[in-house]
N, C-alpha and C positions, 0 to 999 in steps of 0.2 A: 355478402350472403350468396351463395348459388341459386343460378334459375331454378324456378321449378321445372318439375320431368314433362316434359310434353305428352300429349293425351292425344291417346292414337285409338279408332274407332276402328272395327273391323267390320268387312261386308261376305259375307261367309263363312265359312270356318263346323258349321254344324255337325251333327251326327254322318258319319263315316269319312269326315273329311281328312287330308291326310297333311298337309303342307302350313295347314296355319299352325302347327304346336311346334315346327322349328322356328317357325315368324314370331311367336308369340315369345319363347324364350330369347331371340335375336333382338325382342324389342326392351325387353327387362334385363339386358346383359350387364347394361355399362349403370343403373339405375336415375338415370336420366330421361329414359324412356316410360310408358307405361301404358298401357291395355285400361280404358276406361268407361268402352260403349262395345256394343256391336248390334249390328243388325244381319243374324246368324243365322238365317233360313228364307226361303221365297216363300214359304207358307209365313204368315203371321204370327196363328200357335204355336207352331214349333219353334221359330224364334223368339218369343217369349218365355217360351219354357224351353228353351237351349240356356238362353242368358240367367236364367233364375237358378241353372244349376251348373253354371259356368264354375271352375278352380274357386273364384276369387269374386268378388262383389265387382260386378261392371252394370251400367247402365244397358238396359235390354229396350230395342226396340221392334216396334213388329215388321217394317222394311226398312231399307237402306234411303227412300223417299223421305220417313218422318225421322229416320237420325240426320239428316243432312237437314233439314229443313229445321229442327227444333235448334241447331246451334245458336241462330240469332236470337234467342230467348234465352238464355245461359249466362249466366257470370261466364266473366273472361278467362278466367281463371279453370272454368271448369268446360270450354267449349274444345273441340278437338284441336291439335293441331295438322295432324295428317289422318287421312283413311287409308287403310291396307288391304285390297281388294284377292280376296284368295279364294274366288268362286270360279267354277269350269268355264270355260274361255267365253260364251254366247255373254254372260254376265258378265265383262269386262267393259264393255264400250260407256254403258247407259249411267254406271254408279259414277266412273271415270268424268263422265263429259259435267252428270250433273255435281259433280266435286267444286271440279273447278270452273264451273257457275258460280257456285258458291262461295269461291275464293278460298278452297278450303284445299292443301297438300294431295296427293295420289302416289302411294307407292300400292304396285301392283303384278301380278302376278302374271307372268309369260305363257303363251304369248302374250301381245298387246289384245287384243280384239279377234273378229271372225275374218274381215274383210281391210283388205287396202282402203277405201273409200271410208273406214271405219277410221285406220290410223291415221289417215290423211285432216281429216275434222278433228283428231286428238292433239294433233301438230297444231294446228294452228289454231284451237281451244287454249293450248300452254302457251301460244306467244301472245293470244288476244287479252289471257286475263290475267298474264306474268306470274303463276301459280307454278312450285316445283313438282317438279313429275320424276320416280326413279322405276325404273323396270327389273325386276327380281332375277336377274341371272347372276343364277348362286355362287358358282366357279370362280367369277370375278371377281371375287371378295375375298377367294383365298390368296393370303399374302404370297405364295411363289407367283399365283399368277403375274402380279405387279412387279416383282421382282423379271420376271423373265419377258415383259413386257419391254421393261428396262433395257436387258441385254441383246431384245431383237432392234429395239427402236434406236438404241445408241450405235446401232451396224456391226456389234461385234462379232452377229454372225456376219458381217457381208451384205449383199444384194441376198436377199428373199428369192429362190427358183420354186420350193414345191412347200405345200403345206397337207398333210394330211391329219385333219380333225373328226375326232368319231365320239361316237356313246351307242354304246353298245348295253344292250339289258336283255334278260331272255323270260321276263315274267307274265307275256302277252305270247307266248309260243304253243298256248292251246285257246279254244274257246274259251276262255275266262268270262268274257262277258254275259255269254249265256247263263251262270251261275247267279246274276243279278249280284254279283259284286260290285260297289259301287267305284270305284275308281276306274276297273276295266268299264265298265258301260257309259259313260259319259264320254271317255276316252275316244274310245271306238264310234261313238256318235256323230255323223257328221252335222245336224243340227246343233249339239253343244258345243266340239271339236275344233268346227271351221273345216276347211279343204281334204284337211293333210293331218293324220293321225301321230305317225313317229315324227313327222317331220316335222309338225306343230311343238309336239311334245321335248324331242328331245334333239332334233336336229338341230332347232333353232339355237341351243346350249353350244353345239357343237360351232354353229356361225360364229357365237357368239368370240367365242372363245381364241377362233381365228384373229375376231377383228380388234377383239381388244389388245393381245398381246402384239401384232404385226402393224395393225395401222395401215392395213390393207384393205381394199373394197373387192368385193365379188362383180366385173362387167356383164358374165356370161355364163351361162350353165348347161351342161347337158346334163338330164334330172332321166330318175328311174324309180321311180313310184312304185314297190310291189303291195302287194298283198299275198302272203304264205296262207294263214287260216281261212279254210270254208269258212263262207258264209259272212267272215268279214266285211264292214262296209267301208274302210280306210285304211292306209296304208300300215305296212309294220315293216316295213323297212325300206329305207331311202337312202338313196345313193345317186351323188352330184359329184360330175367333174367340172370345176372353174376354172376359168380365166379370171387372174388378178389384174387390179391395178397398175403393178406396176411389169407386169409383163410376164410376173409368174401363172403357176398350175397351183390347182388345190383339189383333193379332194374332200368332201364334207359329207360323210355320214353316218346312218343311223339305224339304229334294227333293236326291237322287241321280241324278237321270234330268236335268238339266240343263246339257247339253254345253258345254264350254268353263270352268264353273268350278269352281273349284278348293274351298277351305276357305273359303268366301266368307260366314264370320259374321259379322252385321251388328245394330246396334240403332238407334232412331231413338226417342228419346222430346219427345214434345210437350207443354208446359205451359201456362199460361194467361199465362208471361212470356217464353215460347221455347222452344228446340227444340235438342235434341244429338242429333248424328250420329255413329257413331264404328264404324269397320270392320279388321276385325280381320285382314286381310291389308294394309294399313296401322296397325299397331298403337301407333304411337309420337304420333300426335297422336288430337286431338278436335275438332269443329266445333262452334263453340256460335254461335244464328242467333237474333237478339235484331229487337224489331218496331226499321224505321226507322233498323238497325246497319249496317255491313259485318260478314257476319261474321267470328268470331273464331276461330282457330285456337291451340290449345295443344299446345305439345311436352313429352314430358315430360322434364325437367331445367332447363323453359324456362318458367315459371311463376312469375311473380312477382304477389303476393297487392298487394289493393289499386290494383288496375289500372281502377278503374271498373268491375267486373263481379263481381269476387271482392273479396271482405272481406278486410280486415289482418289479421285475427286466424285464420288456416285453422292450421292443424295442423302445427306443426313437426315431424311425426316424419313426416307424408306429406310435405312438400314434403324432404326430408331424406332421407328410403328410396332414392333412384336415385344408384346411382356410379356410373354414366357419363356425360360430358356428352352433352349434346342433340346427334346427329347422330351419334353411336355407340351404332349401334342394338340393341336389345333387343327379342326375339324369341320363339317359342315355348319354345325349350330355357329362357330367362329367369324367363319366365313358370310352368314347370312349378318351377323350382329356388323359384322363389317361395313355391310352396304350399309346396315340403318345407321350406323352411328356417322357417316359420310352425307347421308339423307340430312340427317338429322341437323350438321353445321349448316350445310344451306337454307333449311325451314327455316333456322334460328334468326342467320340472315337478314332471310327476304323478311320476317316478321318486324326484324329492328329497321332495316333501310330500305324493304323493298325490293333489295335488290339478291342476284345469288346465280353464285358461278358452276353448274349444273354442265361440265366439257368434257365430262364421257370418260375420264381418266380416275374415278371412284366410285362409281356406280352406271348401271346403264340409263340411257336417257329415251326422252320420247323417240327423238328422232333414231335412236339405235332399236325402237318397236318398229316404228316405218319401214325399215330397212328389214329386218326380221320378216314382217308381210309381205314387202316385194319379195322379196327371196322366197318363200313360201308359195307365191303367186306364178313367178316366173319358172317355178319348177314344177309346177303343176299344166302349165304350158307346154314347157319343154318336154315333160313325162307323158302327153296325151298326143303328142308328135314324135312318139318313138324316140326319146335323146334328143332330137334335134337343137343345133346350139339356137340361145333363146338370149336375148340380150336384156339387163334388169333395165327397169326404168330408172328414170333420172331425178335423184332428188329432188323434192320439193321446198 
């Protein structure tokens, strides 16, 4: 007989939220997951009467305090297995730490928290109470990602020299928040927000995105913090020059004040044998630009290894992961169901042995939040010393 679907408890999601209805269908994609509590507003009544007039029958609580705390009163069967925190960033740290108190999963919504000193107690909450923690960066889930992670990390460009990674959107290019729209105004908040406005928001996608497909760390930044909109209280567009690793440049950034685009994250990494291009409102191919080639375009389902470019020997479980043919396209909601269903072997796991291999190569991890905040931290450093090169800290 098959397990039963895991029971995933939400901590936010309420009236004008925006990000928990691709989470919620990422969680019901593979029907092994399921939506079966939440505690959907910091007011009490309205999370009560959020849940009471939720899709679908879930269990409604007045805070994310008495869904966490009533699970040890629950048949086993009907207790959570993971919580999916999709509240504005100030409400990350508190649901998060008391989760896994609890002993209870955390998949959660980027950033990690407000504060380094925040992700830093998050880190060593997940190794104190051996609880899986996954951090929602969406990108990563898209199957080229992995795929071209693949083709950086096996050298077939080369030595890594430049990486230029951005997201680019233009929906924060007036006052918005003045209108009490609720996404721009939180957004814009530096008490909900933390530090860093774009940079929080959509930079950190942009790091993200460097470091999973390269396997590259960021030492050093020169950071540029602006703010275009009067009256703004946080940045709307960010812009970082790094020093890599391993001896490369990168730049990483970001801007909301650019009319006309949309979700427009992009990566471009350059080697000493070629160059990948690969943008993420075209999600489904790759461009790989070889000296003295035409280049070469990959789709994914469309990938045949030993092509003159790629080795016979690539990974049958990558070229194997996508059930749809090429041309039935796979998208954000895909991509999100991605990370859970990756979330999801490990929960299953740690529940049967305890144990669970959480190494950054399926979904992001706590320590890739940590890393997120330092960056974050160190560029807001760098940005209040005029550029000045600012060197990250050193992991924990």
């Amino acid at each position: 007989m098959s397990p039963r679907p895991l029971n995933v408890g939400i901590v936010g999601g309420g009236k004008g939220a925006f990000i928990v209805h691709p989470q919620q269908r990422a969680i019901f994609f593979d029907g092994t997951r399921r939506v079966t509590a939440g505690a959907l507003s910091s007011n009490p009544e309205t999370a009560l009467a959020a849940a009471e007039n939720w899709p679908f029958p879930i269990r409604g609580y007045a805070s994310y305090d008495a869904m966490i705390a009533a699970q040890k009163t629950l048949p086993e069967d009907q207790q959570l297995d993971y919580i999916l925190i999709v509240t504005p960033n100030h409400v990350h740290f508190d649901p998060a730490m008391k989760a896994l108190k609890a002993g209870i999963p955390v998949f959660c919504e980027k950033p990690l928290c407000l504060t380094l000193k925040e992700a830093a107690d998050l880190v060593k909450a997940v190794h104190k109470y051996n609880v899986p923690f996954a951090l929602a960066h969406t990108y990563i889930g898209h199957w080229i990602s992995r795929f071209s992670r693949y083709i950086v990390r096996s050298g077939l460009l080369g030595e890594v020299r430049w990486v230029d990674a951005s997201y680019i959107q233009g929906w924060l290019a007036t006052n918005l928040e003045s209108t009490g729209q609720t996404q721009a105004s939180w957004r814009t908040n530096p008490k909900l927000a933390g530090g860093s406005g774009c940079g929080g928001d959509i930079g950190t996608h942009a790091l993200m995105q460097l470091r999973f497909v390269t396997g590259l760390e960021v030492t050093d930044v020169s950071a540029h913090l602006e703010t275009f909109v009067a009256g703004r209280k946080l940045d709307d567009h960010f812009t970082t020059y790094c020093k890599l690793s391993n001896g490369g440049k990168a730049l990483v950034r970001a801007s909301q004040i650019c009319i006309g685009h949309k979700n427009d994250l992009g990566i471009d990494i350059s080697g000493t044998k070629g160059t990948l291009r690969w943008r993420a409102e075209d999600p489904e191919c790759v461009t790989i630009m070889l000296p003295g080639q035409p280049d070469r375009v990959y789709w994914r389902s469309a990938v045949a290894a030993g092509d003159g470019f790629l080795p016979k020997d690539m990974p049958a479980t990558l070229l194997t992961e996508p059930t749809l043919p090429a041309g039935h396209s796979e998208a954000f909601h895909d991509a999100f169901a991605r990370l859970h269903r990756c979330f999801e072997v490990d929960v299953r796991q740690w529940k049967t042995t305890g144990k669970f291999s959480a190494d950054g190569s399926k979904y992001a991890t706590i320590e890739d939040g940590w890393v997120g905040m330092a960056f974050l931290q160190t560029c807001l450093k760098s940005s209040s010393k005029k550029g000045a090169w600012t060197a990250m800290p050193r992991k924990i």
